[in-house]
C-alpha positions in Angstrom: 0.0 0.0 0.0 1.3 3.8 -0.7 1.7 6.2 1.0 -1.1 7.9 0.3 -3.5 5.3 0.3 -2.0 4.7 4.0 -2.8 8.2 5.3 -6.2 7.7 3.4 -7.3 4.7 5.0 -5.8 5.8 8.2 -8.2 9.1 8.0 -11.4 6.4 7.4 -10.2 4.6 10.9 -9.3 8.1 12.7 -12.9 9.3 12.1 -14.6 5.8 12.7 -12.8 6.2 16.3 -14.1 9.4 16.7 -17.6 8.0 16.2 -17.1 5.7 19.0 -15.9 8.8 21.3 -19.2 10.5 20.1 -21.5 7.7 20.6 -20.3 7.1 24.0 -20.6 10.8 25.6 -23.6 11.1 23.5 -25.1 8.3 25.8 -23.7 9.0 29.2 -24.8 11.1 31.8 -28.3 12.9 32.9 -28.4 14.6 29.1 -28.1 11.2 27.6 -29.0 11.7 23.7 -29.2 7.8 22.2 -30.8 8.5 19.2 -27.6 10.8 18.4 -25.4 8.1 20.2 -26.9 5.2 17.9 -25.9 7.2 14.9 -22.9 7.5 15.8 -22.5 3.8 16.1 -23.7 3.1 12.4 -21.1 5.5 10.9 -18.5 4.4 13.3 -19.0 0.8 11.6 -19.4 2.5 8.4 -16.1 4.5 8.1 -14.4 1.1 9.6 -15.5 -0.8 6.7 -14.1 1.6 4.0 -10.9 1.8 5.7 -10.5 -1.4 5.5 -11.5 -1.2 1.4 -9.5 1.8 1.4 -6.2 -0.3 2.2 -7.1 -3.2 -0.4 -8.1 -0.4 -3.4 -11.5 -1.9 -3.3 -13.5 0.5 -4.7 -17.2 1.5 -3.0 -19.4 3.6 -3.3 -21.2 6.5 -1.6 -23.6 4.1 0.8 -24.6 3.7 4.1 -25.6 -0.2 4.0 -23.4 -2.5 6.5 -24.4 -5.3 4.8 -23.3 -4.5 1.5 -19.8 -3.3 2.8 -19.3 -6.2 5.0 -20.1 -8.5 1.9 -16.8 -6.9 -0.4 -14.8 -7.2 2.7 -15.2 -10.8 3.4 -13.0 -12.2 1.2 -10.0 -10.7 3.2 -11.7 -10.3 6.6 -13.9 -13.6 7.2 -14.3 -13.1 10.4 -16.2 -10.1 10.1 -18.9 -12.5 8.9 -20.7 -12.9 11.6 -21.5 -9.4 11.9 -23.6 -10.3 8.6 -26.8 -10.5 10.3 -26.6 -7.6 12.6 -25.6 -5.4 9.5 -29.3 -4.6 8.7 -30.0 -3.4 12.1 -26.5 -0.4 11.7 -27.5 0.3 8.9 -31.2 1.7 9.7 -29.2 3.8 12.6 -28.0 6.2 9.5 -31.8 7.1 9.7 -34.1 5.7 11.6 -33.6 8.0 14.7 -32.6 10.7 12.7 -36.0 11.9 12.0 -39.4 12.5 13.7 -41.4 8.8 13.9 -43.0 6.5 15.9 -40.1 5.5 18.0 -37.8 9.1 18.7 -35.1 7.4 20.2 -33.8 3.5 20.9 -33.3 1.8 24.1 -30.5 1.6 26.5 -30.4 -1.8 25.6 -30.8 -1.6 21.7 -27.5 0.8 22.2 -25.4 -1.1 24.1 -25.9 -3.7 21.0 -25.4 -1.3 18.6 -22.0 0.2 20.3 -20.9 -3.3 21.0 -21.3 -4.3 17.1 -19.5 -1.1 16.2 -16.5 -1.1 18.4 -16.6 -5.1 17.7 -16.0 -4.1 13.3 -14.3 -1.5 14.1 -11.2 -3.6 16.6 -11.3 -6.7 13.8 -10.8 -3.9 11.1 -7.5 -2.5 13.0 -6.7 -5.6 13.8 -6.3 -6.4 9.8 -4.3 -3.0 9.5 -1.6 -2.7 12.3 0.2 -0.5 10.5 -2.3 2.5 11.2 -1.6 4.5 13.6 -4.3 6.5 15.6 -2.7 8.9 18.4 
């Protein structure tokens, strides 16, 4: 990998980690936002992924579908497979809070899953890329 594609990829993983910071102070404390939290935890996923394609020149395009990411990225990160069937659930984060609905904001619990997933895609795509560097 070049330079350049490096740094690139790198800049996918840096903001994917910020994500995670985001989604966890959005959900702590009394002011406790998870509908902003869970959001966080979709792109956090998201931006993971297309480091990861970043670093292999797999090309993608603008999306927000776990699903369909994970599914280019299996074939040099199977073990991300398992994430397969939680994928649908990230991916209607980029939205389905976003807006005024039925449901304004998830539960504790559906968060904690969400975060888990995320920092869970997120740790298996670093760990395929231990070059990057995120300080």
């Amino acid at each position: 990998m070049d330079d350049q594609t490096k740094e690139l990829a790198r800049l996918w993983l840096l903001k994917a980690k910020h994500d995670l910071i985001a989604a966890r102070k959005s959900a702590s404390g009394e002011d406790a936002v998870l509908d902003v939290a869970i959001y966080h935890c979709q792109q956090a996923a998201e931006k993971a992924l297309k480091a990861l394609m970043v670093a292999h020149d797999i090309p993608f395009e603008k999306m927000h579908d776990i699903k369909a990411l994970l599914a280019q990225v299996l074939d040099i990160a199977p073990s991300l497979s398992e994430y397969m069937e939680r994928a649908d659930y990230l991916t209607d984060y980029a939205t389905e809070y976003r807006y005024p609905g039925e449901e304004l904001a998830p539960s504790a619990e559906e968060f904690c899953q969400a975060l888990q997933d995320a920092e869970s895609i997120f740790e298996l795509v670093l760990a395929r890329l231990p070059e990057m560097h995120l300080d």
